[in-house]
N, C-alpha and C positions, 0 to 999 in steps of 0.2 A: 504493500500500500504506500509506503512511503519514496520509494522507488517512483510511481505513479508522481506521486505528490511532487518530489523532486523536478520529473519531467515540465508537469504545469506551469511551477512554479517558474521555471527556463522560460516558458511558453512567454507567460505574462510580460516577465521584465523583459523580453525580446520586445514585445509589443512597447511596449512603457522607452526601450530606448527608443526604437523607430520614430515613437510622435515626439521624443525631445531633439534629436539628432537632424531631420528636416526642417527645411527653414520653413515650409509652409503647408502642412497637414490639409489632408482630406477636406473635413471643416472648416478651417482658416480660408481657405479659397473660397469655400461657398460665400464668405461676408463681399469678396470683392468682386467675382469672377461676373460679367457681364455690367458691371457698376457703369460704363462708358457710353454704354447702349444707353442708359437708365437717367443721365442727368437731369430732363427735365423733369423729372418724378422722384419725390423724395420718401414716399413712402410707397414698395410696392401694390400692386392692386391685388393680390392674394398673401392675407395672414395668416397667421395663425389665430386662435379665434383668443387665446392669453393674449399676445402682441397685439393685436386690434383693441382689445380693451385695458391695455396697460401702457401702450406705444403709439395708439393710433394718435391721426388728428385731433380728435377728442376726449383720448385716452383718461384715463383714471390718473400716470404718472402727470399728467399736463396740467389735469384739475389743482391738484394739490402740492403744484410745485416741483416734484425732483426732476420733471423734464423741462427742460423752456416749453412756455404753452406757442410759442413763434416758432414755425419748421422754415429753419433754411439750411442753405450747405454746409454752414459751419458747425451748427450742433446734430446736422445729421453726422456727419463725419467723427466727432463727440461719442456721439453714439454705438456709433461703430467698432469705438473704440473700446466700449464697456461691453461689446457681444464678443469682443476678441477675448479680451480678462475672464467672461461668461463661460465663454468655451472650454478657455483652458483648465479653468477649475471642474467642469464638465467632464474633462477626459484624466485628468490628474484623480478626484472622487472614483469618478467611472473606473479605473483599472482597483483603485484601493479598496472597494466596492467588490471586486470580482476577485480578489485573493481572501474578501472576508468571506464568501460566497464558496471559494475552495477549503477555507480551513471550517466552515461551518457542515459543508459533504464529511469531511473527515468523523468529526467530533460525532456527527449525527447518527452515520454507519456501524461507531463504536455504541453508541447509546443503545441503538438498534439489536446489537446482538446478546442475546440469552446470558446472562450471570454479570453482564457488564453494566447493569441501571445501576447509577448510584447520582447523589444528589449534587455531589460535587459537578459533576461531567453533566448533568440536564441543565444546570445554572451555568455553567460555562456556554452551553449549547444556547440557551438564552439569552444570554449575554451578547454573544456575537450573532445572535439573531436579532436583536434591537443595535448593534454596531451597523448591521447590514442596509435596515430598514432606514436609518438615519441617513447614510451615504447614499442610500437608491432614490429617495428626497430628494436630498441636496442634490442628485445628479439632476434630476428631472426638472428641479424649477429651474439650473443654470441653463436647461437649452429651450422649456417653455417659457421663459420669463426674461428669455433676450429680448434683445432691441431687434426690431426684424430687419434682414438685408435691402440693398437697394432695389433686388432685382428676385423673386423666388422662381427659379427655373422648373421648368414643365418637364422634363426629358428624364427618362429613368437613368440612374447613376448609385453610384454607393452610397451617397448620401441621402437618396429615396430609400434605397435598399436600409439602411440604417434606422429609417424612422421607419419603414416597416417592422423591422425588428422590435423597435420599442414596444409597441402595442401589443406584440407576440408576451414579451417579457414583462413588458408593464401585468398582465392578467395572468399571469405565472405568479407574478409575486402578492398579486392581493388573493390566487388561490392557496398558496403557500401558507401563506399569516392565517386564513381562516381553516384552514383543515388541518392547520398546526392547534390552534386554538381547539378545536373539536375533541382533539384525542381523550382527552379525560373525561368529559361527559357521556363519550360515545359507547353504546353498545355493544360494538366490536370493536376496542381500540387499536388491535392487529391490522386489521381492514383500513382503517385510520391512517395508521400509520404507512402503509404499503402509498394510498394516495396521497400521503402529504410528502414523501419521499421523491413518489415521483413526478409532481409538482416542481418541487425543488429542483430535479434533474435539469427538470427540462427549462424552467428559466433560468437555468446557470450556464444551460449549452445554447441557449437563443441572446443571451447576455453575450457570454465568449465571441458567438460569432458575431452580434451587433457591432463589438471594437476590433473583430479581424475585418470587417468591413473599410475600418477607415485605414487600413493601410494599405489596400490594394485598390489600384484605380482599374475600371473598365471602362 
């Protein structure tokens, strides 16, 4: 197992140098990539429906000050600038996010197996089970609760392919949390546990490949 673990662990920080070592990531391109096309419009015409109500023209940030309520080139470009710092904390969370995600498989498998329950090892398993849930947050509002690009392109690419991903994984993990919660109430809490297991699984392998996404361009 730990052999396994070892492997992973390679995997991740491969990943984690990739996006520090390039000057300009998967992501990072998307804030600029078509912006030239785009000058007389300073807010795209498709948001996201956060960005529309936080970012937009009449946005929520406009009303109560943190954005200039006057859009021009200067503070859109401003802007742009807080979706780059957005991002990066985005993928910096996101990977540390996905190693609490591999030590939590580990902890859980041991929990799992016959004479190994003990209180210490279910409170550790809970522990980085709410470590997890707080980084899966924080990932999600730094890339819903950007300032949105100049330009959102239509065309499939890894970065559509990536926010397909999310939705896979976003409902992995709100099934995780709830049929995590179940087991003790339940009936069968074998049964329980079999589908909250592989819940898990499977938002950890729609997670993983959501960030191999961003290192490969098609």
């Amino acid at each position: 197992m730990f052999k396994y673990f070892f492997y992973t662990v390679l995997l991740v920080a491969s990943l984690a140098s990739h996006a520090q070592n390039t000057t300009a990531d998967s992501l990072l391109l998307a804030l600029t990539s078509d912006e030239s096309s785009a000058k007389e419009s300073l807010l795209p015409n498709r948001m996201l429906i956060t960005q529309r109500m936080l970012w937009g023209e009449h946005g929520l940030y406009r009303k109560v000050g943190i954005a200039p309520k006057v859009l021009t080139s200067e503070t859109r470009e401003h802007e742009l600038k807080i979706r780059r710092t957005m991002f990066r904390i985005h993928q910096a969370v996101g990977l540390a996010t996905a190693a609490g995600m591999l030590a939590q498989g580990i902890v859980g498998s041991r929990l799992y197996k016959p004479g190994n329950y003990k209180d210490k090892l279910k409170n550790t398993h809970e522990g980085i089970g709410t470590g997890i849930n707080i980084g899966y947050i924080t990932t999600a509002l730094m890339s819903f609760a950007a300032p949105p690009p100049m330009v959102n392109r239509k065309k499939f690419d890894n970065i559509k392919l990536h926010k397909i991903l999310s939705y896979v994984h976003l409902s992995g993990m709100i099934a995780t949390n709830v049929l995590g919660q179940q087991i003790n109430g339940s009936s069968n809490p074998a049964k329980m546990k079999k589908w909250h297991r592989t819940a898990a699984f499977a938002t950890f392998g729609t997670y993983t490949a959501a960030i191999a996404t961003i290192k490969f361009e098609f």
